[in-house]
C-alpha positions in Angstrom: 88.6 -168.2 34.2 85.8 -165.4 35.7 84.1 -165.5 32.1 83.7 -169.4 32.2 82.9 -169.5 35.6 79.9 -166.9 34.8 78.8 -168.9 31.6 78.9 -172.1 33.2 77.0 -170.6 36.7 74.3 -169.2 33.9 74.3 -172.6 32.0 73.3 -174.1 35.5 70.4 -172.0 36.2 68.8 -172.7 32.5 69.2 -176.9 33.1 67.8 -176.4 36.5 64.8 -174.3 35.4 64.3 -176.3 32.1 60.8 -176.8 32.5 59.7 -172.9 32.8 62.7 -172.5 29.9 61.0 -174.4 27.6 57.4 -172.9 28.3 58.3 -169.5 27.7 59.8 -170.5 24.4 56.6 -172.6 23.4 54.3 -169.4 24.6 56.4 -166.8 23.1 57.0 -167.8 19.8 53.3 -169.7 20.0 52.1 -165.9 20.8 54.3 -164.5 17.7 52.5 -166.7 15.2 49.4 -166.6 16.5 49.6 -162.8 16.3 51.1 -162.7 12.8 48.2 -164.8 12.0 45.3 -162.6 13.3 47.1 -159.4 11.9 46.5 -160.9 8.3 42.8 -159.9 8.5 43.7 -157.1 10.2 46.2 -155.1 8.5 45.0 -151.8 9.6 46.4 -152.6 12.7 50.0 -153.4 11.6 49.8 -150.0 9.7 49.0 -148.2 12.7 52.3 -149.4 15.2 54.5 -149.6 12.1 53.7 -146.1 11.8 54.5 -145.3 15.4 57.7 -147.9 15.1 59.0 -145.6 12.2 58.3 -142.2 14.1 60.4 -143.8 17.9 63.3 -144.3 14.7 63.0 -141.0 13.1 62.1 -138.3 15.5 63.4 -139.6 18.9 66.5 -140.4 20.4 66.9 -143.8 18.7 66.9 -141.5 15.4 70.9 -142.3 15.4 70.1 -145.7 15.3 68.3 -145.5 12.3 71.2 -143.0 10.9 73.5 -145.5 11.2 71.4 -148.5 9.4 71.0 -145.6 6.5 74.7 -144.8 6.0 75.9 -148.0 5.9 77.8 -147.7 9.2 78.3 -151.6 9.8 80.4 -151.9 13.2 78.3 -148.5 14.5 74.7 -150.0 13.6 75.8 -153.4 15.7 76.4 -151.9 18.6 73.8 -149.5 18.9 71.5 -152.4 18.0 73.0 -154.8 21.0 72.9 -151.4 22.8 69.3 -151.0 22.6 68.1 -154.8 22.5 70.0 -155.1 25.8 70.4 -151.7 28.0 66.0 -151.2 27.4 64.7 -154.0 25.6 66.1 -156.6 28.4 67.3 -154.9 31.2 65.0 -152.0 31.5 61.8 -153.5 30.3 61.8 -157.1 31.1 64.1 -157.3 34.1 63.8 -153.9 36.1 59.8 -154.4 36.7 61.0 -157.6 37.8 62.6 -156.5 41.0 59.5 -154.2 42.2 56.6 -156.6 40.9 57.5 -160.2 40.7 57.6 -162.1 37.7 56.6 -158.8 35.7 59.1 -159.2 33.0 57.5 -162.9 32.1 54.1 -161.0 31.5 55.9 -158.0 29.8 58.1 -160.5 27.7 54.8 -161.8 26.4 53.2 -159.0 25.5 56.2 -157.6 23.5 55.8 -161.0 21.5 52.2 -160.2 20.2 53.3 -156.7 19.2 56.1 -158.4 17.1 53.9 -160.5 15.4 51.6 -157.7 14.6 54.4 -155.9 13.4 56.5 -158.2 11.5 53.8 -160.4 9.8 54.3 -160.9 6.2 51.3 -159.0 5.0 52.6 -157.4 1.8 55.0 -158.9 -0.6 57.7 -156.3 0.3 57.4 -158.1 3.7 57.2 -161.2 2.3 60.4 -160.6 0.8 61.8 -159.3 3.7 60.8 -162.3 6.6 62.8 -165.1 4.6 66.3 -163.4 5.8 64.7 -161.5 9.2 63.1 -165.0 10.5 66.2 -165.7 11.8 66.6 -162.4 13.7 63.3 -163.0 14.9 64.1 -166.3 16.7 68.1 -165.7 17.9 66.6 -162.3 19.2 63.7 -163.7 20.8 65.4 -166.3 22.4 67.9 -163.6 24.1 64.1 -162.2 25.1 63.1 -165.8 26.6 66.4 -165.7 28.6 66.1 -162.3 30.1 62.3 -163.5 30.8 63.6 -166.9 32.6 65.4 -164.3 34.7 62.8 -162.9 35.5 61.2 -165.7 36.8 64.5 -166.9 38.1 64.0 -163.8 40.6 60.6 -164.1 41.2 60.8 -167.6 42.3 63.2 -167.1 45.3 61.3 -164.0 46.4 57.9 -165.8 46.6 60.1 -169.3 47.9 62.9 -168.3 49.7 63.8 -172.0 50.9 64.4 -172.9 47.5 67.4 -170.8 47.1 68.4 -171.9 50.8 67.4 -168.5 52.1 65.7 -167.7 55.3 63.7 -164.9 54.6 61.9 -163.2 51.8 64.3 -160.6 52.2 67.5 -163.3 51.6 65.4 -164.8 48.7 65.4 -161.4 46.9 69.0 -161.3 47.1 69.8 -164.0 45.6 67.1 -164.1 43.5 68.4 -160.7 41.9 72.1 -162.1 41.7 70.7 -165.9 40.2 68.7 -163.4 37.4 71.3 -161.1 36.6 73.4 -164.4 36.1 71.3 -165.1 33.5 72.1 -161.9 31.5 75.5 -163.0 30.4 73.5 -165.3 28.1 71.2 -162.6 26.8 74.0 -160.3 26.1 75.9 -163.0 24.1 73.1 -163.8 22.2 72.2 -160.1 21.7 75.7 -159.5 20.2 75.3 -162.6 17.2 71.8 -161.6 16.9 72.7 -157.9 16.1 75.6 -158.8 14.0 73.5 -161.1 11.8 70.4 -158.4 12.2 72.6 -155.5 10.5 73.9 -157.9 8.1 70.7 -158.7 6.8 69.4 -155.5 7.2 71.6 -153.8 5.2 72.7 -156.0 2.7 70.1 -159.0 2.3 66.8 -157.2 2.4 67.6 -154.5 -0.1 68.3 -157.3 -2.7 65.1 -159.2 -2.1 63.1 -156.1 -2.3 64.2 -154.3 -4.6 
């Protein structure tokens, strides 16, 4: 009864923010392409934060995470992947800004979008090969990133309007601000989970077959 009173409370918040909803998507998947696009005539650099991707996987602490992708470990690599994507990819660097500088995480959000399509355009044929299963990580786990973002600017909108979350004072307008964007995180997390069960899957399995 608490779950579905959660999802539906979280379901609410998207319809009534629609409008912003549906910007962020056209923006950060607009800002995906358009990056993948200009990396094309400039490999040089995707080869530089590929690089710099592989060396966060292999010499720092998310060095298990890349253990676990190696050895096969199915069940271990999915959670350690929704444990990442949502623990530091959502809450710690799209929503945590959010509470000191408003709408922070939008910007932030945004940003991480270029660097994805700078990373993950299909410049080489091993890449190539590689997109046609990984397109669909790419949009179920940027939408969970559009989500978080809409809580970010779920937040940010009561702080800078406190009436519109029937709040007196900027103060009251945090508040609920905070608990309205948090709200929102139930969604993320649930689309985090398919997306790094399918993201695993395809990891381990799929790509190795269409580049090998």
């Amino acid at each position: 009864m608490w779950f579905s009173s959660l999802l539906n409370s979280a379901f609410s918040l998207v319809r009534q923010f629609l409008r912003p909803y549906l910007i962020i998507n056209i923006l950060y998947y607009s800002l995906v392409g358009v990056s993948m696009a200009y990396v094309t005539f400039h490999p040089e650099i995707q080869d530089m934060l590929t690089s710099a991707v592989l060396a966060s996987f292999t010499q720092g602490p998310l060095s298990i995470v890349a253990e676990a992708y190696a050895s096969g470990a199915i069940l271990k690599s999915m959670a350690l992947t929704f444990g990442v994507n949502f623990a530091i990819a959502s809450v710690l660097v799209i929503f945590l800004p959010s509470l000191i500088i408003p709408f922070s995480g939008v910007a932030i959000g945004l940003f991480r979008a270029v660097l994805w399509g700078l990373l993950l355009a299909p410049t080489t044929p091993e890449l190539q090969a590689a997109m046609i299963p990984h397109s669909l990580t790419l949009l179920v786990e940027g939408q969970a990133y559009i989500l978080a973002m809409l809580g970010a600017w779920i937040l940010g909108c009561a702080f800078v309007s406190p009436k519109s979350v029937g709040a007196l004072t900027w103060r009251e307008g945090y508040a609920q601000g905070v608990r309205n964007g948090a709200s929102i995180y139930l969604l993320v997390a649930i689309v985090l989970a398919i997306a790094a069960v399918y993201e695993v899957l395809e990891v381990i399995y799929l790509v190795p077959l269409l580049i090998s």
